[in-house]
C-alpha positions in Angstrom: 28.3 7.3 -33.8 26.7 7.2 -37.7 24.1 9.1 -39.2 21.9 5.8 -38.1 22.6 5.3 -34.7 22.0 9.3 -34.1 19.1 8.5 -35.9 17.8 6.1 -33.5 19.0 7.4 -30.2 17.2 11.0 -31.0 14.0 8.7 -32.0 13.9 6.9 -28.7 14.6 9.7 -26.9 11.6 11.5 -28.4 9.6 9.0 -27.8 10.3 9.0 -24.1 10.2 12.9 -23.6 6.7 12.7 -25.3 5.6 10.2 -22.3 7.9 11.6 -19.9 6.4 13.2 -16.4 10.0 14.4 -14.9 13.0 15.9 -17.3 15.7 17.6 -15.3 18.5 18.9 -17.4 22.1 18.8 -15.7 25.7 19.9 -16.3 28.3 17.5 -16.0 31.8 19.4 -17.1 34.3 17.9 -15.0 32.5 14.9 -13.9 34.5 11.5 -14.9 33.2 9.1 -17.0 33.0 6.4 -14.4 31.1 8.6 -12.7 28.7 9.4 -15.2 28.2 5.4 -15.9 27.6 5.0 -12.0 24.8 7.8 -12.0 23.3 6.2 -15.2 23.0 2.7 -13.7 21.9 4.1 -10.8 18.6 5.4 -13.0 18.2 2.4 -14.6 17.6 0.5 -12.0 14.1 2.8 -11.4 11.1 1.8 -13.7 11.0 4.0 -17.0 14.1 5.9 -16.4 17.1 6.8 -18.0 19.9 9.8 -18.2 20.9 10.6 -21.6 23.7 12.8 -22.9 22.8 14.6 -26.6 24.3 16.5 -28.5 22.6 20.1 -28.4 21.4 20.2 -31.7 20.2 16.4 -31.3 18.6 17.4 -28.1 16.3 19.8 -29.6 15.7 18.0 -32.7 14.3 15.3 -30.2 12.3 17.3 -28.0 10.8 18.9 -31.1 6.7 18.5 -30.9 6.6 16.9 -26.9 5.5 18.4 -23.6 8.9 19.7 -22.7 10.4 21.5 -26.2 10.4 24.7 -24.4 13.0 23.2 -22.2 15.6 22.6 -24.8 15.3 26.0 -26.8 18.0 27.7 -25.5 21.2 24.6 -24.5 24.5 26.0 -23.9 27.8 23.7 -22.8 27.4 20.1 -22.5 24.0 18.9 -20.8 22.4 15.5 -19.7 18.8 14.7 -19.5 17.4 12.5 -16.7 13.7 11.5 -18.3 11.5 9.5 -15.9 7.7 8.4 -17.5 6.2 7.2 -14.1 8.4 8.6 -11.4 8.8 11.5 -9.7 10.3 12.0 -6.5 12.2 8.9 -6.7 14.6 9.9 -9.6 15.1 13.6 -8.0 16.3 12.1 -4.9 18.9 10.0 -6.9 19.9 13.0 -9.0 19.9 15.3 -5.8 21.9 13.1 -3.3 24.2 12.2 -6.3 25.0 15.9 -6.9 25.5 16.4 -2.9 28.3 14.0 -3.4 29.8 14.6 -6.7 30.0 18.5 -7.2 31.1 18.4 -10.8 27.2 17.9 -11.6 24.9 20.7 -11.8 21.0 20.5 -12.3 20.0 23.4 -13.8 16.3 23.2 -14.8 13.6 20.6 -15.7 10.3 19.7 -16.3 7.0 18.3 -14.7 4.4 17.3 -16.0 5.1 19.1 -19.1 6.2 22.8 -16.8 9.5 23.9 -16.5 10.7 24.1 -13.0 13.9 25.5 -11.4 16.8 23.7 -10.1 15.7 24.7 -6.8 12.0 22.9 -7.2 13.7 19.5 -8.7 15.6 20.1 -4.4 12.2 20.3 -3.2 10.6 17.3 -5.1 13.5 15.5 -3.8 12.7 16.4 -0.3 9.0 14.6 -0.3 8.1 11.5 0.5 9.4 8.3 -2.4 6.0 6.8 -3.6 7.8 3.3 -1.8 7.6 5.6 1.2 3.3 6.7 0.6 2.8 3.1 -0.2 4.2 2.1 3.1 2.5 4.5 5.2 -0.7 3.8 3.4 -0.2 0.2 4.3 0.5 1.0 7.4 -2.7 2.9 7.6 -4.6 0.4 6.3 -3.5 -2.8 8.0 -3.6 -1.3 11.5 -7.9 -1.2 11.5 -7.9 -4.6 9.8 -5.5 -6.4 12.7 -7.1 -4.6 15.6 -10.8 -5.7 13.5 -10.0 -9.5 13.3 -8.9 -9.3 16.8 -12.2 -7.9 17.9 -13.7 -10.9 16.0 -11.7 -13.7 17.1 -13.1 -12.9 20.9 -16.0 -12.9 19.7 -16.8 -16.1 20.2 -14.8 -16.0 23.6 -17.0 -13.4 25.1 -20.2 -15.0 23.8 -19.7 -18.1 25.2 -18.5 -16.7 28.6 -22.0 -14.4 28.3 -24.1 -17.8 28.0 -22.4 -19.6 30.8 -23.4 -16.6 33.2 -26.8 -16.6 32.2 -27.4 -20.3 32.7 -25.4 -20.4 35.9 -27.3 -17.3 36.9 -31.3 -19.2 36.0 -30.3 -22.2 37.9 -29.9 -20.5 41.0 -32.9 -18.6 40.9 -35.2 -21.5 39.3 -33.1 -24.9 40.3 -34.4 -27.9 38.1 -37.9 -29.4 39.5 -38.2 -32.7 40.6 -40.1 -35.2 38.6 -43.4 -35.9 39.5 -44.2 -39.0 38.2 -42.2 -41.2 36.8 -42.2 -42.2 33.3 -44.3 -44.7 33.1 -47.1 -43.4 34.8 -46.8 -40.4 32.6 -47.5 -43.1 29.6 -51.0 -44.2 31.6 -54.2 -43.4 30.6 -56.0 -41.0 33.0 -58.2 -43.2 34.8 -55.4 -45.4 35.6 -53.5 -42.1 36.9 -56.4 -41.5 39.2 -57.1 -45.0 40.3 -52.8 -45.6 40.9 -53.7 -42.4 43.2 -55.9 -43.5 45.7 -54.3 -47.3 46.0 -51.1 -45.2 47.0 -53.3 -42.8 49.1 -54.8 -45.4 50.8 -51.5 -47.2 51.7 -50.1 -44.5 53.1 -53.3 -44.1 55.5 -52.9 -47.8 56.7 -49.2 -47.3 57.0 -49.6 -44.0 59.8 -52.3 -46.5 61.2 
């Protein structure tokens, strides 16, 4: 690589160390180079993260002035940097499962949040929950309520309508319908008609039971 393209790779690895919420600093003497490819696709693949291998003196040149320059003031052997700006626990797990499998790679320190942190805390973060993990138990949390919720809605209208039908079946046994009176023509006559109709039917049933 040229003066230029060191140039550029220590730029843009400043850049991300300055924004950077995990570092973890690892070993890889031994490791082939496949396998060193393999691990760095592998951290591609998760938003805003990448493994990098620098040069020492490149390496602190780029951390120079960011969160995490303590980190790189005292770099012995060869070292890689996996630098995540939004993730965790989901990178650690990568790095940690990959190192289960492939001995030749060691982590030996990072960084969160700007602190340094032993190899053995970058084990712990790796242990906790991925945030795909939280964000499925917190839908799971959430939705749970709201489907048990629109349930209770939706026999709603069920129950209420089987409330009604008892009442009104109940009221027509205790106060059946009444029978008309009159019919509804009469109910259209004046009064004095009404009372005059009454006595020509009163007295025609008189002569009838005579």
């Amino acid at each position: 690589m040229d003066r230029s393209g060191k140039e550029q790779v220590v730029q843009q690895t400043h850049e991300r160390l300055k924004d950077a919420q995990l570092v973890v600093r690892v070993g890889f003497t031994g490791l082939k180079v496949e396998q060193m490819n393999s691990l760095r696709r592998e951290m591609e693949r998760i938003d805003g993260t990448s493994l990098v291998v620098l040069k020492n003196t490149l390496a602190k040149i780029a951390a120079k002035d960011t969160p995490t320059e303590s980190l790189f003031e005292s770099l012995e052997g060869p070292n890689g940097f996996l630098i995540s700006r939004d993730e965790l626990v989901g990178p650690a797990k990568v790095l940690v499962n990959f190192a289960k499998a492939n001995d030749k790679l060691v982590i030996r320190d990072g960084a969160v949040g700007g602190k340094v942190v032993t190899d053995a805390q970058i084990k712990a973060l790796a242990d906790m929950p991925s945030r795909e993990e939280l964000l499925a138990r917190l839908a799971w949390v959430l939705n749970a309520p709201v489907q048990s919720f629109v349930g209770v809605l939706a026999a709603i209208p069920r129950s209420l309508l089987n409330v009604l039908n008892a009442v009104k079946a109940e009221k027509e046994k205790k106060w059946p319908p009444r029978r008309r009176r009159a019919t509804s023509t009469t109910r259209r006559l004046p009064g004095f008609l009404k009372n005059d109709l009454g006595e020509r039917n009163h007295g025609r049933d008189q002569r009838e039971r005579g």
